[in-house]
Backbone bond lengths (Angstrom), bond angles and torsions (degrees), N, CA, C in turn:
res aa  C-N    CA-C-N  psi(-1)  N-CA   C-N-CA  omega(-1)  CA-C   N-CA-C  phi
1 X - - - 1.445 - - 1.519 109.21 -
2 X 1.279 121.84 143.25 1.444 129.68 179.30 1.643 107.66 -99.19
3 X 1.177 97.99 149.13 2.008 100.48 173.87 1.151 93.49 -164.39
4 X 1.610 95.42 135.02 1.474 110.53 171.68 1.689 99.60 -169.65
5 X 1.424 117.85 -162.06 1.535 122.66 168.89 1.348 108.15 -72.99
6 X 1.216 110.97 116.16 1.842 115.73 174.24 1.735 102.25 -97.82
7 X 0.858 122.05 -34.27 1.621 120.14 -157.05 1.803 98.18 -143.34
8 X 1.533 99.70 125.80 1.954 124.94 169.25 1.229 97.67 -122.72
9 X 1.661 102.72 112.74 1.236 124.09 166.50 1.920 121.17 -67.60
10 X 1.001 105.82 149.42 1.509 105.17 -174.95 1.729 85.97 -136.67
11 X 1.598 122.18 154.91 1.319 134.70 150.46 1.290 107.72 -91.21
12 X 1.299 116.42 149.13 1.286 112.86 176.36 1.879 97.72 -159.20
13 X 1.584 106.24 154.76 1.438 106.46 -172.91 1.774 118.84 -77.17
14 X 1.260 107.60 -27.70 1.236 130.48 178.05 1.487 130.17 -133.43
15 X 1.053 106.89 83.12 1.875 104.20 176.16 0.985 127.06 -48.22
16 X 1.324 145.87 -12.68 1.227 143.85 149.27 1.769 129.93 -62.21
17 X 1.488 84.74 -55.18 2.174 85.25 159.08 1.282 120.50 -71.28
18 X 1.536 116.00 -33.98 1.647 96.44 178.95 1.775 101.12 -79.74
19 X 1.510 136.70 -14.13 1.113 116.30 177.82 1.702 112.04 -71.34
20 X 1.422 107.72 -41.98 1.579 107.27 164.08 1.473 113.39 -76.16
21 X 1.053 128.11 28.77 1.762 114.51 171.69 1.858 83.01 -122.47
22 X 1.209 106.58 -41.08 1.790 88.80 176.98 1.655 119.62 -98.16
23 X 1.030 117.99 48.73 1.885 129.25 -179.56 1.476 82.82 -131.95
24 X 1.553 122.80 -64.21 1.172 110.60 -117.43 2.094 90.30 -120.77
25 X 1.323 109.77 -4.85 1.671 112.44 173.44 1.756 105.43 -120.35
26 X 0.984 121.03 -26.63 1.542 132.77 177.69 1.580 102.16 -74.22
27 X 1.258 100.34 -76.42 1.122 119.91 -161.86 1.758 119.60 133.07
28 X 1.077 132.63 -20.27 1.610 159.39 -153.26 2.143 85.80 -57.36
29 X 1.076 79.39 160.78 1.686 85.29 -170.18 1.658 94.73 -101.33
30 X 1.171 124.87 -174.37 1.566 122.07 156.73 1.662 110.18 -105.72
31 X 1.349 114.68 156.30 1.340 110.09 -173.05 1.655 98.29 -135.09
32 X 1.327 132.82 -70.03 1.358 139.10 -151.28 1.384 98.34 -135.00
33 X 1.157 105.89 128.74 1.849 122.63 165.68 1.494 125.03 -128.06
34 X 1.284 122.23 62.84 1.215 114.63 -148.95 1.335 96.97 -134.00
35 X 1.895 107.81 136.75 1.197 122.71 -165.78 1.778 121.83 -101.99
36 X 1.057 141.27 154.97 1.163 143.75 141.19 1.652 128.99 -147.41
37 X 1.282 78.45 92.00 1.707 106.99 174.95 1.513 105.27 54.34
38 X 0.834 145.68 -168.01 1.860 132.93 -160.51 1.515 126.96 -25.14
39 X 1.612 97.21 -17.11 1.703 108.28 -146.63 1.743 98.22 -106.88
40 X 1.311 139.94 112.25 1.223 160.62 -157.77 1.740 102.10 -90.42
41 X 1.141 127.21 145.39 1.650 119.75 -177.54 1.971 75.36 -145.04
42 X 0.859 117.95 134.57 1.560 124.51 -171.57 1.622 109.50 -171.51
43 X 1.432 120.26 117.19 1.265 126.46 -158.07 1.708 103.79 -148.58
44 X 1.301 114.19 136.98 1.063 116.75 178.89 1.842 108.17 -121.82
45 X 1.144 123.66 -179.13 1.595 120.93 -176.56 1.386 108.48 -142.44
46 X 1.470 133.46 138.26 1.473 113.35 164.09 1.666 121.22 -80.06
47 X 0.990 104.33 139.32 1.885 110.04 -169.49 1.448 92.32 -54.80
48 X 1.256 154.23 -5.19 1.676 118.27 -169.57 1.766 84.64 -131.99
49 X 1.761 122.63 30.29 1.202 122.86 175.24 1.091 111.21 -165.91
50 X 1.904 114.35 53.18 1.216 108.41 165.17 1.172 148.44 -95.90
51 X 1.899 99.62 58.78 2.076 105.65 159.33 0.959 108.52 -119.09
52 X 1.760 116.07 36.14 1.630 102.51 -168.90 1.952 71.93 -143.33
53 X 1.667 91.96 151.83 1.658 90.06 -178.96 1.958 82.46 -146.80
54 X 1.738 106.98 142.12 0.937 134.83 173.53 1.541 119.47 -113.56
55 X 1.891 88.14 104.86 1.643 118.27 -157.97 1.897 99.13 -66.38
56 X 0.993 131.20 145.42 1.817 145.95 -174.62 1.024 106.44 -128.88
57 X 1.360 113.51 62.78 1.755 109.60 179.90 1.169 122.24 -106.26
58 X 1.640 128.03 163.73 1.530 122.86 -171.49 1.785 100.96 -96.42
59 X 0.948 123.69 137.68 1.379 112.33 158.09 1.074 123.01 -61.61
60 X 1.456 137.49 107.80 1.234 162.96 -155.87 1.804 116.45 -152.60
61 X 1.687 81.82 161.36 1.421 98.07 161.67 1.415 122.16 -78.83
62 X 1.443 136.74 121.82 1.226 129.94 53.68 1.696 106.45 -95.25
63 X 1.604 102.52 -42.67 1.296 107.74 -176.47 1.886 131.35 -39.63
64 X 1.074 99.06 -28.67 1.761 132.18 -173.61 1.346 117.93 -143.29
65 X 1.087 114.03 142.26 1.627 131.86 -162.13 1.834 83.49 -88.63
66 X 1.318 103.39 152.50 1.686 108.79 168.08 1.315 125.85 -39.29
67 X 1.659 103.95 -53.89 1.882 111.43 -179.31 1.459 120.87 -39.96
68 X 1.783 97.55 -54.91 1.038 130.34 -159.67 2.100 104.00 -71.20
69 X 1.285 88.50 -61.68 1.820 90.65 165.67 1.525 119.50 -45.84
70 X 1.089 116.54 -43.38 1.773 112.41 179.22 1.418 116.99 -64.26
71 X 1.703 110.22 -45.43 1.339 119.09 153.41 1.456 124.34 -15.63
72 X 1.972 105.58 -78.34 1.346 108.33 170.88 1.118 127.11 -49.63
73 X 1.630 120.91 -45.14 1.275 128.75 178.31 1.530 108.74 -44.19
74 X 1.335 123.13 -49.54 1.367 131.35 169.39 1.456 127.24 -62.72
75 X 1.402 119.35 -33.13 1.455 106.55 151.97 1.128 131.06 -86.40
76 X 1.356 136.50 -30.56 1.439 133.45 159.10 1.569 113.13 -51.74
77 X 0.988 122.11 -22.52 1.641 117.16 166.99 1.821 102.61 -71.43
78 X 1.272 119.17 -44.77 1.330 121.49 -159.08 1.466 89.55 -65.55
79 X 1.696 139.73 -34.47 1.574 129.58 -144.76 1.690 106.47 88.24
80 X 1.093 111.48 3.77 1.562 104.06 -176.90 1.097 115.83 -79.98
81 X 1.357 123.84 8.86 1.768 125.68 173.16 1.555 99.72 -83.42
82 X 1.833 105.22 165.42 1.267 85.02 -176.47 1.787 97.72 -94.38
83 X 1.486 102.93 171.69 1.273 117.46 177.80 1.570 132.72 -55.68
84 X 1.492 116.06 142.61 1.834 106.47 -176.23 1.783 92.85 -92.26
85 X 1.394 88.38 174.39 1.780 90.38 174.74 1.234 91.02 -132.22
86 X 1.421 121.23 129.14 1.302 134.96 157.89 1.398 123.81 -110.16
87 X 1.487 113.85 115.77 1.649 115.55 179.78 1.057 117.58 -86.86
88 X 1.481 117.97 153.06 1.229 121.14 -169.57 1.910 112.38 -152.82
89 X 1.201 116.93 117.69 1.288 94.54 175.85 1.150 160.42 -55.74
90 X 1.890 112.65 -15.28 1.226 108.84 138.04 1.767 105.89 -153.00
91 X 1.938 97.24 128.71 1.092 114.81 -175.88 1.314 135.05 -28.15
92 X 1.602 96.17 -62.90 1.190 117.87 165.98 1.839 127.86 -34.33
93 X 0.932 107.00 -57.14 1.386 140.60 -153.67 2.079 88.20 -85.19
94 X 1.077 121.18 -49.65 1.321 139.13 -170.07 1.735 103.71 -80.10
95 X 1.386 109.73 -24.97 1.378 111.62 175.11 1.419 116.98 -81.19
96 X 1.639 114.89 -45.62 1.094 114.74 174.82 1.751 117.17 -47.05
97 X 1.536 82.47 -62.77 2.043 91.92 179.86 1.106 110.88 -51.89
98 X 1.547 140.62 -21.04 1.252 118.62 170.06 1.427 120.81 -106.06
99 X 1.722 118.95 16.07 1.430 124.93 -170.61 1.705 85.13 -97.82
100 X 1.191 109.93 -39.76 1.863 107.90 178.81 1.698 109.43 -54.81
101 X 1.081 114.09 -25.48 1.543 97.05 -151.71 1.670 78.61 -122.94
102 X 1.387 116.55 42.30 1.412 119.68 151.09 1.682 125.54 78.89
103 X 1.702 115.07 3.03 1.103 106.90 175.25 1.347 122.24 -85.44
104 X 1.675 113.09 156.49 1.524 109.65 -155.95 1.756 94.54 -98.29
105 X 1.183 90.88 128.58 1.925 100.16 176.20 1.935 105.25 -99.98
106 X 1.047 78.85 136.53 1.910 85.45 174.27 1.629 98.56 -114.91
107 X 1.548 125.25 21.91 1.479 97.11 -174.01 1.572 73.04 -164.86
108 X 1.699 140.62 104.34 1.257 117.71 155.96 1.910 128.42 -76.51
109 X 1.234 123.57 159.73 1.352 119.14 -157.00 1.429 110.33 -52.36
110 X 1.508 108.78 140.26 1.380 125.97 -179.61 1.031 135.07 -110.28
111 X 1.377 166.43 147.81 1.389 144.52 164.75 1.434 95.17 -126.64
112 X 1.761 83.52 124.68 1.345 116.41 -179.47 1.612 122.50 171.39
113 X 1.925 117.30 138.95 1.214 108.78 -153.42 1.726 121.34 83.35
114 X 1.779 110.31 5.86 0.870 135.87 -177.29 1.974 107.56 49.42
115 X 1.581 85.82 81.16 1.709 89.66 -171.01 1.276 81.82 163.97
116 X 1.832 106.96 177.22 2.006 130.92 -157.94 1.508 70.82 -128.03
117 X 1.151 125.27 134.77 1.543 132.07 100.85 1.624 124.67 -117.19
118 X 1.397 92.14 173.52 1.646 110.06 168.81 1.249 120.12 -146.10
119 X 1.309 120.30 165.32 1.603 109.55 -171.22 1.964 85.04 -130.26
120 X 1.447 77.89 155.30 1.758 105.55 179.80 1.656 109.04 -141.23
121 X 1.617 105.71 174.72 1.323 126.12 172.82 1.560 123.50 -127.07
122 X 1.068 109.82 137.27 1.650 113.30 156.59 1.101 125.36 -82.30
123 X 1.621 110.13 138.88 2.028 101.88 -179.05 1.402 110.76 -46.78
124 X 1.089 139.81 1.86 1.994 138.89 171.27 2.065 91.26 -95.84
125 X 0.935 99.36 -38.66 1.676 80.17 -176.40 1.438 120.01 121.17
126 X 1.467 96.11 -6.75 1.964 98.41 166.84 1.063 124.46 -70.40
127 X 1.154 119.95 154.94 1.218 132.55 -179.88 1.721 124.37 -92.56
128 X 1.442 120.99 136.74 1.302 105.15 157.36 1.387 107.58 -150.31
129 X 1.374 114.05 168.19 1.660 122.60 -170.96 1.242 91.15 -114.69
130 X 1.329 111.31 138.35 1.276 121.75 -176.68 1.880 107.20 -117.36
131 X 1.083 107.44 132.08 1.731 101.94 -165.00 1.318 117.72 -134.59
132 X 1.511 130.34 106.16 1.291 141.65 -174.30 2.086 90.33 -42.89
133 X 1.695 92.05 134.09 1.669 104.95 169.61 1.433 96.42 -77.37
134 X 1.748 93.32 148.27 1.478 106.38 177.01 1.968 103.65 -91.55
135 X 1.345 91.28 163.59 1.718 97.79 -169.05 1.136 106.74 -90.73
């Protein structure tokens, strides 16, 4: 039997745009859409890493008390979560294709640390660094 981390949760304001901002600007495949009664279970996977699935959830009740959910809702809008890292083989090249199809970059590609990154956003407001693989 295998065990390890299967599923990284993300908050997000709308499950439907972050599921189309990560299918259709990422690239992320869809995996799980599954409902129970208010509460959304929605997971996507990246195609060259599929045993790992990246959870799109709302901050809600059951998981979080009301107070506490608006809270999150309010820092994940700010960027105050911490950042994902997404690799890519080349930065450059991965920035363009996703500056066309409308994603917002807060950091265009850099070299430095001997390596490219850049940092971007999701329409919820997370953050991730995106980082050319080393050879």
């Amino acid at each position: 039997m295998t065990a390890g981390i299967g599923v990284i949760g993300l908050y997000v304001h709308d499950q439907d745009e972050a599921l189309d901002f990560y299918i259709n600007k990422l690239g992320f495949v869809p995996h799980a859409d599954n409902r129970n009664g208010n509460y959304r279970w929605l997971t996507v996977k990246h195609p060259d890493q599929r045993s790992f699935e990246l959870g799109l959830f709302l901050p809600q009740e059951p998981v979080l008390d009301a107070a506490t959910a608006q809270t999150m809702r309010e820092m994940v809008a700010k960027g105050a979560m911490p950042p994902l890292v997404l690799v890519v083989d080349d930065c450059r090249a991965a920035y363009e294709r996703m500056r066309t199809k409308g994603v917002e970059f807060t950091q265009e590609p850099m070299a430095r640390f001997g390596g490219v990154d850049a940092n971007l956003r999701d329409p919820s407001g997370n953050a991730w660094k995106m980082i050319e693989a080393r050879a």
